[in-house]
GUVO-236815 format. One line per field, with one value per residue: x, y, z of N, C-alpha, C, O in turn. Coordinates in steps of 0.001 Angstrom, whole numbers. Example, Ala and Ser with C-alpha at 12.3 -4.5 7.8 and 13.67 -1.06 7.14 Angstrom:
% GUVO-236815
neast (13190:12850)
nnorth (-5690:-2250)
nup (7800:7080)
caeast (12300:13670)
canorth (-4500:-1060)
caup (7800:7140)
ceast (13200:12900)
cnorth (-3300:30)
cup (7800:7870)
oeast (14236:13409)
onorth (-3319:1138)
oup (8465:8039)
***
This chain:
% GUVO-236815
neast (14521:12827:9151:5851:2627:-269:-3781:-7130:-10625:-12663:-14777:-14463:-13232:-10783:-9627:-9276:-6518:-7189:-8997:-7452:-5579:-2824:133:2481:2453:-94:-2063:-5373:-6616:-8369:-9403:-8442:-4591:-1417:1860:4886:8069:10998:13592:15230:15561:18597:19106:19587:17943:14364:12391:10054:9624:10000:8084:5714:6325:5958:3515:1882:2489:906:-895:-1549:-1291:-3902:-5698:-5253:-6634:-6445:-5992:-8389:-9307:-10612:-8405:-5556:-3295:738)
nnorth (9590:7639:6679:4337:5233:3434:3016:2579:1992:1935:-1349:-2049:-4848:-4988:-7279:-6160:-4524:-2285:-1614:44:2983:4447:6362:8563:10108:9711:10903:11084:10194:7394:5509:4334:4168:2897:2872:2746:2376:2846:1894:1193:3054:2237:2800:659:-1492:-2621:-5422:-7734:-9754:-8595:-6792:-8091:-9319:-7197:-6440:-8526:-8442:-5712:-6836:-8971:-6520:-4999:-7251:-7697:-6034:-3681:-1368:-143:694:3879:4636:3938:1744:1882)
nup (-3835:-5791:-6387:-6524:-7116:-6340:-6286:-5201:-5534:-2589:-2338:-4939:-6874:-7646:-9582:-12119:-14270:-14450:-12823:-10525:-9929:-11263:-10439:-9797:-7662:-6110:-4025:-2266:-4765:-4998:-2669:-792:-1085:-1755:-1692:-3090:-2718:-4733:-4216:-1068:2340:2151:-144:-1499:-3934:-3912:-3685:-5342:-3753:-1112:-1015:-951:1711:3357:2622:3629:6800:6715:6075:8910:10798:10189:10930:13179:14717:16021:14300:13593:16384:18931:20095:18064:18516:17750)
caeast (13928:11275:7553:4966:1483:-1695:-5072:-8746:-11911:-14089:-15864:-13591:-12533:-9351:-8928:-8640:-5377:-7860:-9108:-6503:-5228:-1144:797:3934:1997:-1543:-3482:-6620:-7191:-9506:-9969:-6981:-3089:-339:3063:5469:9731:12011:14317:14783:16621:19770:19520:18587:16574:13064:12102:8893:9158:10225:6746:5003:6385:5433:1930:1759:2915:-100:-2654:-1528:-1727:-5358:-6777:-5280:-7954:-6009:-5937:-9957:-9979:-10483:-6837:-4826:-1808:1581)
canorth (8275:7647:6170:4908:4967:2832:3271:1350:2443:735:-1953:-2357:-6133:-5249:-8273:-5784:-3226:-1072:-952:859:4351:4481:7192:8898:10480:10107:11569:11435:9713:6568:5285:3348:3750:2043:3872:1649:3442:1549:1413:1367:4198:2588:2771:-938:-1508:-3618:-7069:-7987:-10449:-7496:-5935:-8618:-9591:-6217:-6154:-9409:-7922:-5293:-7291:-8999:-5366:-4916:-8581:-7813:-5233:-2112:76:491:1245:5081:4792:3007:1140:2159)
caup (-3812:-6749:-5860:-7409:-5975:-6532:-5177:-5383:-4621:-2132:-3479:-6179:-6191:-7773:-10450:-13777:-13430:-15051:-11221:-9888:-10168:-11066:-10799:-9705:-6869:-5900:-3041:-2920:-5896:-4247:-1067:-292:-1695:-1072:-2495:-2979:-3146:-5763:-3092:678:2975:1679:-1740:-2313:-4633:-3041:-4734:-5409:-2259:178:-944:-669:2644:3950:2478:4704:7649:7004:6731:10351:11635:9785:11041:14621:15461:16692:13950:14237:17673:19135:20081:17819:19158:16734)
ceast (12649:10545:7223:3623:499:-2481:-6102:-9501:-12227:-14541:-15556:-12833:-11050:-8693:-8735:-7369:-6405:-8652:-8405:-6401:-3955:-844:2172:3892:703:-2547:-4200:-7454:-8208:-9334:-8851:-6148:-2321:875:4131:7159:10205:12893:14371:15695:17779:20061:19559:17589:15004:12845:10556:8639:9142:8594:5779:4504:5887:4283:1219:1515:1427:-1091:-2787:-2164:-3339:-6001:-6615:-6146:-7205:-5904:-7212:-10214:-10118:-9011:-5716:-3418:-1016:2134)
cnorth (8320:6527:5764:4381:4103:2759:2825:2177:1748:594:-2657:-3574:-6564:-6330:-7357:-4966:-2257:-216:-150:2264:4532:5263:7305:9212:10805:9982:11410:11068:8717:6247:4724:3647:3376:2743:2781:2758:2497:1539:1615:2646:3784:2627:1072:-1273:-2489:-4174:-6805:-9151:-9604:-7068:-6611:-9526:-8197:-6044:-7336:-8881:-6900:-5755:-8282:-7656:-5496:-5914:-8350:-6734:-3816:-965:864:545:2955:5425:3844:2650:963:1665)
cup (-4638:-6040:-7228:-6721:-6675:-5777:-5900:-4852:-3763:-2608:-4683:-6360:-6563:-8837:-11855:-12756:-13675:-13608:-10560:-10903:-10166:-11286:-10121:-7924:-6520:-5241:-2821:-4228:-5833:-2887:-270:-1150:-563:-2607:-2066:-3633:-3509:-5171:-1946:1586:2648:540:-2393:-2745:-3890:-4380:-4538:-3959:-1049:-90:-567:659:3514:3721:3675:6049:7618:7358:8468:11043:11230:10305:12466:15224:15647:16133:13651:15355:17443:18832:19532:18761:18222:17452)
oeast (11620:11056:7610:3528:609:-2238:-6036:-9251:-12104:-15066:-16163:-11658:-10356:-7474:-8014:-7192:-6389:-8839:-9096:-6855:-3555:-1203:2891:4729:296:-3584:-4498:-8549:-9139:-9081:-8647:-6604:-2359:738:4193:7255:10084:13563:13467:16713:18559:21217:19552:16495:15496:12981:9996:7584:8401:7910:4897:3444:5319:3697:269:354:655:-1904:-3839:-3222:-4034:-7208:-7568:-6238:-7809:-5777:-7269:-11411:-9895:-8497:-5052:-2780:-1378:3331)
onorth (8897:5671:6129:3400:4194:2478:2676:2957:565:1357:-3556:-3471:-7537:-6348:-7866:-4800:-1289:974:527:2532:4841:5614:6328:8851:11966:9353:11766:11484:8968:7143:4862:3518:3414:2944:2147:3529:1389:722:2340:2989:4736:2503:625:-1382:-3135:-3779:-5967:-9250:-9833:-7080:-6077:-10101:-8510:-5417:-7071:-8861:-7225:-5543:-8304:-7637:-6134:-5673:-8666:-6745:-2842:128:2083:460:3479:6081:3109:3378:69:1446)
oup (-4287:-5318:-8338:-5984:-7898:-4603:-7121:-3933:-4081:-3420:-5266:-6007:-6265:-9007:-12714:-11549:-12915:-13352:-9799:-12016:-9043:-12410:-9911:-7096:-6568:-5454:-3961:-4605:-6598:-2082:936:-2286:666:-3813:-1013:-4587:-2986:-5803:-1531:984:2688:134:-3540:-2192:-2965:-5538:-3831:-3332:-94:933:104:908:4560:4604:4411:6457:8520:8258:9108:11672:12021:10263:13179:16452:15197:16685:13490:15632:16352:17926:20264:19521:17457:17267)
***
């Protein structure tokens, strides 16, 4: 299953691409990635709406509070 990752610094407001960090695989490269697989456990490829419905879906989790507690709730 091929990837491909992008990552931002903090701070970084993200409107050039030149903001980001793209690669194949990358770590540690700024503060935040998000790795995105050109297809899903069955070998279907992902749309640009599947990604964007799941980045959704994060930021619910992120606005609902729980993953800055002590003990997150998964």
């Amino acid at each position: 299953m091929a990837a491909t990752s992008y990552s931002i610094k903090r701070g970084v407001d993200g409107f050039k691409i030149s903001d980001f960090t793209v690669g194949v695989l990358a770590p540690n490269a700024d503060d935040i990635e998000l790795r995105i697989n050109t297809t899903d456990a069955l070998g279907v490829n992902l749309t640009r709406k599947d990604v964007v419905q799941i980045l959704e879906a994060f930021e619910r989790l992120i606005e609902s509070g729980p993953l800055f507690t002590t003990t997150p709730v998964l």
